[in-house]
N, C-alpha and C positions, 0 to 999 in steps of 0.2 A: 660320776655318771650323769648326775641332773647338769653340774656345769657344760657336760658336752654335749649333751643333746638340746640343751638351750644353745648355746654354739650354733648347730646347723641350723636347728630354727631358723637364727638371727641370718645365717648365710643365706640358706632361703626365702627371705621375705626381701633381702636386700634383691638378690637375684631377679627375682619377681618384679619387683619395683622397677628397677632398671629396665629389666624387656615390656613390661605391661605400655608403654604410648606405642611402639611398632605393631605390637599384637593386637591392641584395642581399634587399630583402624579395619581390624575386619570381625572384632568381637560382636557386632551388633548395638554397642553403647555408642554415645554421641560423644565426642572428644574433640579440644581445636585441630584445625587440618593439619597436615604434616607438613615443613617447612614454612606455615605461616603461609602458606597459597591458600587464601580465601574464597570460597567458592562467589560466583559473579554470576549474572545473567545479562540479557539485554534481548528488548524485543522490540520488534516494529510490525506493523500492521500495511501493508500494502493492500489500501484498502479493503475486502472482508476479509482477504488472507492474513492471518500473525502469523510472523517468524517469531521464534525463539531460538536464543544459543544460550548453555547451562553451560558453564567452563570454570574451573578452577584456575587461578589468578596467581603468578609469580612474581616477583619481581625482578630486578638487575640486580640488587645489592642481593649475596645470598645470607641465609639467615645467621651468618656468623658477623654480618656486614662487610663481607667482601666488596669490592666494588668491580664487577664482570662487564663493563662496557667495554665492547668490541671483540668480546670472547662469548657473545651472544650465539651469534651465527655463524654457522660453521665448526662452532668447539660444543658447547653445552646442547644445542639443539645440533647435532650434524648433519652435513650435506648427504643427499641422497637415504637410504635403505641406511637401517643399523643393526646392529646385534645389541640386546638393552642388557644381556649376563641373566638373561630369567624369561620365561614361559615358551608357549609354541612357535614365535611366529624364526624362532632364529636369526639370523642376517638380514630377513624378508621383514624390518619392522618400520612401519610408518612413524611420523610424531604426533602425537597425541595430540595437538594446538593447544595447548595448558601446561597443568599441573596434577596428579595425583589421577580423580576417576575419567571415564570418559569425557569428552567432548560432545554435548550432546547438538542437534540440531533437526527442530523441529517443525513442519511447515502445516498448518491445518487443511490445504487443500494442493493440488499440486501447480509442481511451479516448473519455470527453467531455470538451471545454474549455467551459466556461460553458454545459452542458446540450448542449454542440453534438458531433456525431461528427467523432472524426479517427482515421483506419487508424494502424497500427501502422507506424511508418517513421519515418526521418530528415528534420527541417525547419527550411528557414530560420526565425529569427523574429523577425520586424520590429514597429514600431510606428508609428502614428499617433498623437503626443500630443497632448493638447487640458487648457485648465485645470479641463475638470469632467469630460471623458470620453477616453478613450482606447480604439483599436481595435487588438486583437492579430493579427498577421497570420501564418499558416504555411504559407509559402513551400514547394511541389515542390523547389523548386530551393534547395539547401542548401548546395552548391557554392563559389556565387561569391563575393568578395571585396566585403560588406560589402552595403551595398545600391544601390552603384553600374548595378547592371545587373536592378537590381529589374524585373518584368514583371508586373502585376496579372494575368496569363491564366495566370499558375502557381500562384497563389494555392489552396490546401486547406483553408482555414477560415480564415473573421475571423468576429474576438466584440468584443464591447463588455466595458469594462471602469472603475471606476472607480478615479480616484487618493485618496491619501489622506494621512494627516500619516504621519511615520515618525519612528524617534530617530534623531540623526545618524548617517550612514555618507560615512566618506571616499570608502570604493573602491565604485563598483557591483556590486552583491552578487543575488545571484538566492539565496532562503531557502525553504525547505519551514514555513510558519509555521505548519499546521496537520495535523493526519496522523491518519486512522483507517482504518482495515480495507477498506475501499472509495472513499477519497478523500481529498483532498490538498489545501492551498491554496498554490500559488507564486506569490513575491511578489518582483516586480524593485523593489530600494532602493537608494537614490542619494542623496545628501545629506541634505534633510529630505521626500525622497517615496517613497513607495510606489504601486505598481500591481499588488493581486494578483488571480490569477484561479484556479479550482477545475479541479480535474484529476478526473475520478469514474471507477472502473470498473465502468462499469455491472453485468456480468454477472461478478463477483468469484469466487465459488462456483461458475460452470461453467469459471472459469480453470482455479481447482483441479481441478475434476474432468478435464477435461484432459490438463493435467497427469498425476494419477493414472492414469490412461488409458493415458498411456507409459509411467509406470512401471511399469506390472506387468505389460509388457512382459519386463520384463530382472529384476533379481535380486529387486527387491519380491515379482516373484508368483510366487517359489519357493516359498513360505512362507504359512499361513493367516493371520498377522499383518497382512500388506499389503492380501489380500482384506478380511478384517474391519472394519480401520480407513476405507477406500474407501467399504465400504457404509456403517459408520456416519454418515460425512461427508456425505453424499449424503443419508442418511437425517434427519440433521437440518438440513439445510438444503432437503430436500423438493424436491428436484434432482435428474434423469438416476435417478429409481427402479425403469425400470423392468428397466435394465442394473444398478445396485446389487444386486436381487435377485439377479441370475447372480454376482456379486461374491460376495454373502453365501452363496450356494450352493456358491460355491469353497473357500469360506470354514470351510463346515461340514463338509464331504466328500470322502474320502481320493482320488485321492494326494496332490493338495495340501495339504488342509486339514486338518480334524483336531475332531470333536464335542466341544464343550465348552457349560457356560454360556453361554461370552462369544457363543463364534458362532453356538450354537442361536436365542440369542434377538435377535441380532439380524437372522436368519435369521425369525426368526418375526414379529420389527416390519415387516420388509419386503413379503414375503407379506401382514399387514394392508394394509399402504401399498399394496399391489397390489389389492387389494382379495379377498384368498386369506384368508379370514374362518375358516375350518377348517381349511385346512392350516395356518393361523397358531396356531390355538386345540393341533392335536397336535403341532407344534412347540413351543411354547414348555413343554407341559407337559411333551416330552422336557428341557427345557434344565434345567425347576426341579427333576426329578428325576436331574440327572444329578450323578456324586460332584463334580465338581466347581464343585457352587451350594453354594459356603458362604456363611457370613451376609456376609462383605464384598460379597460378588459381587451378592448378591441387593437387598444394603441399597443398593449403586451404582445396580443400575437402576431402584429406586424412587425414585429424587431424580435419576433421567433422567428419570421419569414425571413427576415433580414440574416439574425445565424445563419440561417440554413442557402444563402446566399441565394434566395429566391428574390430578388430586388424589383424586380418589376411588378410580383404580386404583392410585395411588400407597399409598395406604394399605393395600388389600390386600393388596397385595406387604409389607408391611411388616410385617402381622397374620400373612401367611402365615410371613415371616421368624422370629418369635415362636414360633409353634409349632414349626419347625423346629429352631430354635436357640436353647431358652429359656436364660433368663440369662448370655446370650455379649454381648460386644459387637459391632457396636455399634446391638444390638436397641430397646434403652432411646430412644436417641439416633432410631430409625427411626421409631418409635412418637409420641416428642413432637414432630415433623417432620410427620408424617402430622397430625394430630391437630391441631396449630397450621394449618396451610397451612388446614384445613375452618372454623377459629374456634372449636373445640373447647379453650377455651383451658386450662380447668381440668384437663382430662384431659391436655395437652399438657404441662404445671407438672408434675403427676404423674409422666408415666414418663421426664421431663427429669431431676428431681432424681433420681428413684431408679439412673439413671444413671452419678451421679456417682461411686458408689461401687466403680460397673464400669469406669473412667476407666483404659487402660492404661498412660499415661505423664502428666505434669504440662502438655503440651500438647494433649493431649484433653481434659486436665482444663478447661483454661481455654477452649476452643472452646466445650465445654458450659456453663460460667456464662455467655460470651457469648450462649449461644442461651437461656438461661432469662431474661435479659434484653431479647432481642428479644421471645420469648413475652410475655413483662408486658408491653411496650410496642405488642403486637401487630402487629409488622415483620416475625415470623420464618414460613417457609416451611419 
């Protein structure tokens, strides 16, 4: 009797053993992932927006070390809608873009996927693949455990999307393959494919502003530095100016602020932007008369003017520079600047070379042969 009830025992804890890794993926204890898919991330920040993608990581070889190159697509992942042999969604089942739990994709503020709006939140993200198109799907529901329990009435955006060739990847890789100041291209690759699609934030420069907006809330707008820089922001990106001006007004004016150059005038470009054509014109001429317009100062905001392809104010500024501060640098350098930017090219050669001799260090030196170079080529601004 003790022999055979130590018997079941033994059959029992065997029993056990053997089911316990299937079971403990939903036990609540931590255990390595099933089939050796690694959980992965990857983020990028378009500038104050972060993406994030949370995805569990497969690879080609399966974990018996099969080797599944070219039974990727179409066999293991299939074409179209599937039936996965388990939960709600039946035949109606997306791919999960992994392995094991959701796909997660997360955006801190909202953005566009393929020209289309999506709010700022957390989302499932699934896929419909197809051999010439594919559709991205971003699931409400971010939750659940793969796309088992997928519901097309959760759905927050699907975009069209095309596949493409890629260089080989083992493991399923989610890449940022393209990145600029307002938009993004992420690209799901898998063997030898690719599916990228573009991330844009439309309104990038009122992010920032924003932003800046709390900041000078708290310790930024102790200080006329934080107002300053605010409006200038604002002001050349020609955004939120008409709150910029009270910025630049903080900007210029005690107790916070503090009259200078820097802040008079751009105290004084705003007011223009306001369309403050006079109060602009006895500002600025506070700014240029004030002790501290020295020639850097002054020589800076004329190659702000120059940006802003104001050329012919830009030169005045420049001219006025000269009288102010003859033979300083970097007057010479202001002049053949001004001068080139109009096609005035001969007079630009002129007070370029004469420059050279007022050249403070051997890296000014060589900025300026650069730029008499551009001058003769007629490139230079």
């Amino acid at each position: 009797m003790k022999r055979s009830l130590a018997l079941i025992l033994l059959a029992a804890a065997v029993t056990a053993a053997v089911a316990l890794p299937a079971a403990a993926q939903f036990s609540g204890v931590t255990l390595p992932p099933d089939g050796d898919n690694q959980k992965s991330s990857v983020i990028q920040h378009i500038g104050l927006v972060k993406v994030t993608i949370d995805y569990n990581s497969p690879d080609v070889h399966a974990p018996d070390g099969t080797d599944r190159t070219g039974k990727i697509w179409g066999e293991l992942v299939p074409w179209g809608m599937a039936n996965l042999g388990f939960g709600t969604c039946g035949d109606q089942c997306p791919w999960r873009g992994g392995a094991n739990e959701n796909t997660v994709f997360t955006t801190t503020h909202g953005v566009q996927v393929q020209g289309q709006p999506l709010p700022a939140g957390s989302y499932g993200l699934h896929f419909i693949p197809g051999p010439d198109e594919w559709t991205v799907i971003f699931s409400k529901n971010h939750t659940s455990w793969g796309s088992y329990t997928y519901d097309a009435k959760e759905d927050a955006l699907r975009v069209k999307a095309k596949p493409a060739k890629s260089d080989y990847h083992e493991w399923l890789t989610y890449e940022f393959t393209d990145r600029k100041p307002d938009k993004a291209t992420v690209a799901l690759k898998w063997e030898n494919l690719q599916v990228p699609f573009d991330v844009t934030v439309p309104n990038a420069a009122d992010v920032y502003v924003q932003n800046m907006r709390n900041e000078l809330r708290s310790s930024p707008g102790f200080n006329w530095h934080g107002w300053n820089a605010a409006a200038l922001y604002a002001l050349n990106h020609k955004t939120n100016l008409e709150e910029a001006l009270r910025w630049a007004e903080q900007a210029a004016n005690p107790p916070l602020g503090q009259p200078s150059f820097a802040t008079l005038s751009t105290l004084a470009q705003l007011q223009a932007a306001n369309g403050k054509a006079e109060e602009s014109k006895k500002t600025f001429d506070l700014a240029l008369n004030h002790p501290t317009a020295g020639p850097l100062e002054i020589h800076a905001y004329g190659r702000q003017l120059q940006a802003d392809k104001k050329y012919d104010e830009a030169l005045r500024i420049f001219e006025l520079n000269a009288k102010r501060h003859p033979n300083q640098w970097p007057i010479k350098v202001g002049l053949a600047r001004g001068h080139a930017a109009l096609g005035h090219k001969a007079e630009a050669l002129k007070h370029a070379r004469e420059g050279l001799a007022q050249a403070p260090d051997e890296a000014s030196r060589k900025n300026l042969e650069t730029l008499i170079q551009q001058i003769e080529a007629g490139t230079a601004y």
